[in-house]
C-alpha positions as YAML, in Angstrom:
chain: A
units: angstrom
residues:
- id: 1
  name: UNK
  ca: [2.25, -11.92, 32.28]
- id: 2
  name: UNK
  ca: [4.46, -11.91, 29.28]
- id: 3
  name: UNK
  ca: [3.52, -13.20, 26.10]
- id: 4
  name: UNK
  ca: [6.27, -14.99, 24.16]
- id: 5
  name: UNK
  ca: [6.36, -16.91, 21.07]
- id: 6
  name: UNK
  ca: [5.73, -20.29, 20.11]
- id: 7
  name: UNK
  ca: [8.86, -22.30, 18.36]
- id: 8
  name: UNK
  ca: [8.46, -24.07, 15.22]
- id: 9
  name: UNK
  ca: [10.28, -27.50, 15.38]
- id: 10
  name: UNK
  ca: [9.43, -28.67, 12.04]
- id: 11
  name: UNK
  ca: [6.67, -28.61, 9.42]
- id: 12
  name: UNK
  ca: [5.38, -29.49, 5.94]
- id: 13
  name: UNK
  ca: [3.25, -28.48, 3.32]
- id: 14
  name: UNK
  ca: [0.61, -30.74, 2.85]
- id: 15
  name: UNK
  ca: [-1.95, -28.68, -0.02]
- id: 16
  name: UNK
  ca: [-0.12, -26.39, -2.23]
- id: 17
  name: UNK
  ca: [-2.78, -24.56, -4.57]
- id: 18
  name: UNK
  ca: [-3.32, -21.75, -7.26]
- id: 19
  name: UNK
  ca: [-4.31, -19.23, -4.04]
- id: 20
  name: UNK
  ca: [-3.13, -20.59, -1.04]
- id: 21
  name: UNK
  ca: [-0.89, -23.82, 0.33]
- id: 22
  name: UNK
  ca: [-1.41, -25.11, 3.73]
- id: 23
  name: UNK
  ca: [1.26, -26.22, 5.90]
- id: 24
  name: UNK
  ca: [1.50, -28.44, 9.28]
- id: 25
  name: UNK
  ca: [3.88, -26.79, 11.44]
- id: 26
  name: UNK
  ca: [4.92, -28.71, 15.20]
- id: 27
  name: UNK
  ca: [5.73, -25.82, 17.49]
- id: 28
  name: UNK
  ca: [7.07, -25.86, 21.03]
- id: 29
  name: UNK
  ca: [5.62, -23.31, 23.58]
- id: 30
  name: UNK
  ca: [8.24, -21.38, 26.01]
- id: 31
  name: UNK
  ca: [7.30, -24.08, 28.73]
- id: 32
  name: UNK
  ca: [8.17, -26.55, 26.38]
- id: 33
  name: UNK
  ca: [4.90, -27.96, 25.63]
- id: 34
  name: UNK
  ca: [4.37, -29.26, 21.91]
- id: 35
  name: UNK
  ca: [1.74, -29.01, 19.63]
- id: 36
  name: UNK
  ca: [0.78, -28.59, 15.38]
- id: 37
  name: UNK
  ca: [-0.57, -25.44, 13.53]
- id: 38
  name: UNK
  ca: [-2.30, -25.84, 10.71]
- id: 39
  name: UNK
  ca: [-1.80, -22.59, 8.55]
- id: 40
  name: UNK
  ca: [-3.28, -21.42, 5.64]
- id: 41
  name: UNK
  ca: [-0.72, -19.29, 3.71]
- id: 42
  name: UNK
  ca: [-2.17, -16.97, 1.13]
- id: 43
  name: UNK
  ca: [-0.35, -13.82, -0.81]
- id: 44
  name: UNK
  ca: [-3.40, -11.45, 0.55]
- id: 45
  name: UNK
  ca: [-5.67, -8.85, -1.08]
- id: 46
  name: UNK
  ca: [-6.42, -5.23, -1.81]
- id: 47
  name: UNK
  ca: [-10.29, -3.92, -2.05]
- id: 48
  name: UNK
  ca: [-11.50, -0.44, -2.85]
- id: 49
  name: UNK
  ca: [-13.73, 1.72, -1.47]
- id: 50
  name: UNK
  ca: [-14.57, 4.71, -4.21]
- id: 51
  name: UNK
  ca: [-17.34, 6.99, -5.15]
- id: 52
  name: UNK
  ca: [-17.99, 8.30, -8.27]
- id: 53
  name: UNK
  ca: [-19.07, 11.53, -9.84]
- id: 54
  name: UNK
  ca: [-22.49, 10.96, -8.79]
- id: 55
  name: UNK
  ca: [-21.78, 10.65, -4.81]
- id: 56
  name: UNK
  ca: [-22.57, 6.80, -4.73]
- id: 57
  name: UNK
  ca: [-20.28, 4.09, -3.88]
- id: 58
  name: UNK
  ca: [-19.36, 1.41, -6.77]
- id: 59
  name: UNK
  ca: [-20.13, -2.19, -4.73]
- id: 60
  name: UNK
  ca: [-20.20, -5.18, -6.96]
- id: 61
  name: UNK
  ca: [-22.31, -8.33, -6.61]
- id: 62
  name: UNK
  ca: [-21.31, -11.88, -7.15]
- id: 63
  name: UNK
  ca: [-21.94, -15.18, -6.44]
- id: 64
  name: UNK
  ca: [-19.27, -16.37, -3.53]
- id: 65
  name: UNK
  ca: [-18.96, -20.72, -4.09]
- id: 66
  name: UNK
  ca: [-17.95, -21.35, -0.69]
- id: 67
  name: UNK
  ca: [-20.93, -19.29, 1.15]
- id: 68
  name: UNK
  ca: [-23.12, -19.95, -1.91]
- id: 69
  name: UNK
  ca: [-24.79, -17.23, -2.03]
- id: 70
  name: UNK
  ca: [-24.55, -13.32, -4.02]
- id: 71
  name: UNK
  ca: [-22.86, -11.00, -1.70]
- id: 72
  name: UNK
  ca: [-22.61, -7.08, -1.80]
- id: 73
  name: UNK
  ca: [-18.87, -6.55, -1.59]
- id: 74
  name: UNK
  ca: [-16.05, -3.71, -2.72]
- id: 75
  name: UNK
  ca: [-14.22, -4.36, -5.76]
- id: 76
  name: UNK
  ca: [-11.43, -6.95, -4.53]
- id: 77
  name: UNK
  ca: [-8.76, -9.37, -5.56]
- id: 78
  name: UNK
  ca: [-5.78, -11.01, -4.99]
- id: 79
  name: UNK
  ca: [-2.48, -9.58, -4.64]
- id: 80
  name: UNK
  ca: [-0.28, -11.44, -7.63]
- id: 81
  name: UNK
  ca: [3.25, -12.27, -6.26]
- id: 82
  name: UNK
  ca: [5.76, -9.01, -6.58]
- id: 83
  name: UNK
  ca: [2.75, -6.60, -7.34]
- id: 84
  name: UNK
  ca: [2.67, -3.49, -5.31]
- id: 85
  name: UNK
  ca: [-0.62, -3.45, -3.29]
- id: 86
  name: UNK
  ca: [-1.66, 0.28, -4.73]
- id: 87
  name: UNK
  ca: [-0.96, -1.34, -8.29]
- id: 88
  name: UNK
  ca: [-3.32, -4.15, -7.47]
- id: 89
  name: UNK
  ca: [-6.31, -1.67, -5.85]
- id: 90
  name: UNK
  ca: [-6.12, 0.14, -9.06]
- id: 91
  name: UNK
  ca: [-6.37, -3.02, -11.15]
- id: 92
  name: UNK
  ca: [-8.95, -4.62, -9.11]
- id: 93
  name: UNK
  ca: [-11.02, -1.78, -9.42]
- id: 94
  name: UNK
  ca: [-10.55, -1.26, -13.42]
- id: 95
  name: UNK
  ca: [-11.39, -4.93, -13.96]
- id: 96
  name: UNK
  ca: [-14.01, -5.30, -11.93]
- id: 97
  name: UNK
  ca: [-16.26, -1.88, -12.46]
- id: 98
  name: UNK
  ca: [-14.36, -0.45, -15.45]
- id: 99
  name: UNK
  ca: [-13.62, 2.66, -12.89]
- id: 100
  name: UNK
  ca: [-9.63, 4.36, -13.51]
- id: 101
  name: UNK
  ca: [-9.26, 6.50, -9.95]
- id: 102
  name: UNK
  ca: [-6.81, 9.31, -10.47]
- id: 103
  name: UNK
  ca: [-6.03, 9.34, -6.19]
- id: 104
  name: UNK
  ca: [-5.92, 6.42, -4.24]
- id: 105
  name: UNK
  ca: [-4.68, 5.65, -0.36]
- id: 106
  name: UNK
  ca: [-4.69, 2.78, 1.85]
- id: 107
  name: UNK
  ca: [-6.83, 3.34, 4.75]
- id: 108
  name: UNK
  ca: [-6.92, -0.03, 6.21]
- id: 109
  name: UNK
  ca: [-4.80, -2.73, 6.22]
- id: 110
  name: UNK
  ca: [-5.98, -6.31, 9.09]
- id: 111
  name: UNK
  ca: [-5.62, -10.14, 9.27]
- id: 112
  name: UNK
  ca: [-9.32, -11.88, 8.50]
- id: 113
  name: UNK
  ca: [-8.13, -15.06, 10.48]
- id: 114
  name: UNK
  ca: [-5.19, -14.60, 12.09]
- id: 115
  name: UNK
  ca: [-5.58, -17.84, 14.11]
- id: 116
  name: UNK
  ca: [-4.94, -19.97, 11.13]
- id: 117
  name: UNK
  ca: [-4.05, -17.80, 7.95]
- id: 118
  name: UNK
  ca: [-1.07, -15.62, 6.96]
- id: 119
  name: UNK
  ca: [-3.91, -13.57, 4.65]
- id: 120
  name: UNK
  ca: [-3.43, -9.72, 5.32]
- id: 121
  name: UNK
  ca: [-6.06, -7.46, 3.23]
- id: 122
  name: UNK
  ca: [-5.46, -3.57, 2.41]
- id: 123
  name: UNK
  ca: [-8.76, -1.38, 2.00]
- id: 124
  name: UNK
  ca: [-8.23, 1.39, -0.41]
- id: 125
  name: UNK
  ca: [-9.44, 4.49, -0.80]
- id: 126
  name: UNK
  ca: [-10.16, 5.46, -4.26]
- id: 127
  name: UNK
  ca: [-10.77, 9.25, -5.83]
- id: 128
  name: UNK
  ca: [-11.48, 11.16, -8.34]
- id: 129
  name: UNK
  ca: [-13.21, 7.88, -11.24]
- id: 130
  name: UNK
  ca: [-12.98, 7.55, -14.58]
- id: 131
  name: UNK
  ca: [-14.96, 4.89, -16.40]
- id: 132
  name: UNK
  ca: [-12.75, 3.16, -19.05]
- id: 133
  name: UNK
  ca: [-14.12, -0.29, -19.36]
- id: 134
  name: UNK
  ca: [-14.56, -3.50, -17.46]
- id: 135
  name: UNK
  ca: [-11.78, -6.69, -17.84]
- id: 136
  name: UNK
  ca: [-13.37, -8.89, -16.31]
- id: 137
  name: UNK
  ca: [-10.99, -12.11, -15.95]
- id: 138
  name: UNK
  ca: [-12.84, -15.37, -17.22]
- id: 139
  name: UNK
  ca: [-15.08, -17.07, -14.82]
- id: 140
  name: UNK
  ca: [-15.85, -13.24, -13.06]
- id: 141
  name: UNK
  ca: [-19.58, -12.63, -13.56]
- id: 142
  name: UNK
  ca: [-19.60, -9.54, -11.37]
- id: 143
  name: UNK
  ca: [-22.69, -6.68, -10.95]
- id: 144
  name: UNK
  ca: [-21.70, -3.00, -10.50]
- id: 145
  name: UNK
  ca: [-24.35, -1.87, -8.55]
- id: 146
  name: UNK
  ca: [-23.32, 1.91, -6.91]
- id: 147
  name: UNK
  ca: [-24.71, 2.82, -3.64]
- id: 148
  name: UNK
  ca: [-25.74, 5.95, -2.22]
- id: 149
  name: UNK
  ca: [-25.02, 6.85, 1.57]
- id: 150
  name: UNK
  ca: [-28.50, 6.02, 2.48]
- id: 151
  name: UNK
  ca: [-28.81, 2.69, 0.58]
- id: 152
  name: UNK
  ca: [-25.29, 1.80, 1.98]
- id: 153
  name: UNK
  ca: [-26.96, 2.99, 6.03]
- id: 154
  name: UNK
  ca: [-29.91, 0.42, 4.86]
- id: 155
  name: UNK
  ca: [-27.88, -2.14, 3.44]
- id: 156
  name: UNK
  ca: [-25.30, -2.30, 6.78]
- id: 157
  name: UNK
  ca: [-28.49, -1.44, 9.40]
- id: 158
  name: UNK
  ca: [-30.36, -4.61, 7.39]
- id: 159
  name: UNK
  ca: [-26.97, -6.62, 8.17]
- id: 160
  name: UNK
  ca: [-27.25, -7.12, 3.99]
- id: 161
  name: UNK
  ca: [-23.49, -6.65, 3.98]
- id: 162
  name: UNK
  ca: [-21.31, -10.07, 4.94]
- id: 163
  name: UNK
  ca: [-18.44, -9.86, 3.71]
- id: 164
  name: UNK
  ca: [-15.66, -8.49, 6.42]
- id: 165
  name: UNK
  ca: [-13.52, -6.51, 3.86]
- id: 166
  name: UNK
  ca: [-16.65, -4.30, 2.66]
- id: 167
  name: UNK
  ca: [-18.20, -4.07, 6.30]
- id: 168
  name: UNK
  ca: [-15.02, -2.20, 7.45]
- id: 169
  name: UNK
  ca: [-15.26, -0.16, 4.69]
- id: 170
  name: UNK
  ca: [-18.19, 0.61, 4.79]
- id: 171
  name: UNK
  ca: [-18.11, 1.26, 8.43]
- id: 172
  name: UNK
  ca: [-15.24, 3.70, 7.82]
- id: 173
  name: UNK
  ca: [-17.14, 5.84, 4.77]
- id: 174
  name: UNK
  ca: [-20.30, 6.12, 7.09]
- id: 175
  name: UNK
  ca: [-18.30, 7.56, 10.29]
- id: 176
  name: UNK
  ca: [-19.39, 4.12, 12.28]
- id: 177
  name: UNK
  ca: [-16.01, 3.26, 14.05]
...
């Protein structure tokens, strides 16, 4: 069987928002059946994996509103509109743990829900850390809490780690996929 695309016929915006807007699209399916998408469209984001000088892994805690609860994650944020996503990972990471990486390289890049979002996030890898300073950006209460390999194995074995961006990465930096 061949997979083909869906049509869209029409569609609106119906939330348009400081992160994300969501439209209705109607589409028609190749046997000209009809039906509506909803789809979240969002710019994306870059996260970092990085270890510093001492062999541990900078994660970052926070509180996460619509989960509410503090999650372990990897220093994260949203791309801004005509930033380069390297740019961004190197922000993100300076803001968030005050950590300036002197090598960095995508090692991931995959849709969290491609059934209903346009969202694509990037996982860096960063090298080679500097501390400089946190900027945090108001309303960012954020703990920098590095890792080594075995509290990272205990965190992921103790399923302590939710969030999807940081369990790939994560995954990837202990050899699990």
């Amino acid at each position: 069987m061949t997979i083909k695309k869906e049509s869209k016929t029409s569609g609106e915006i119906i939330f348009s928002g400081n992160i994300l807007k969501l439209h209705r699209d109607k589409v028609e399916f190749p046997d000209k059946a009809k039906s509506v998408r909803e789809v979240v469209e969002h710019s994306g984001g870059v996260s970092v994996i990085a270890e510093n000088d001492q062999g541990k892994v900078i994660l970052i805690k926070q509180y996460r509103y619509p989960v509410d609860e503090v999650i372990y994650e990897i220093p994260a944020g949203k791309l801004e509109k005509d930033e380069e996503v390297a740019e961004c990972a190197l922000r993100e990471l300076r803001e968030e743990t005050g950590y300036q990486a002197e090598k960095i390289e995508e090692i991931f890049r995959f849709y969290p829900t491609p059934g209903y979002s346009t969202e694509t996030i990037y996982i860096y890898k960063a090298e080679n850390l500097e501390y400089v300073g946190r900027e945090l950006d108001e309303g960012e209460y954020i703990e920098v809490v590095p890792k080594s390999r075995e509290e990272l194995k205990e965190l992921y074995k103790n399923r302590e780690i939710k969030d999807s961006k940081t369990l790939i990465a994560v995954m990837h930096y202990l050899g699990e996929c």
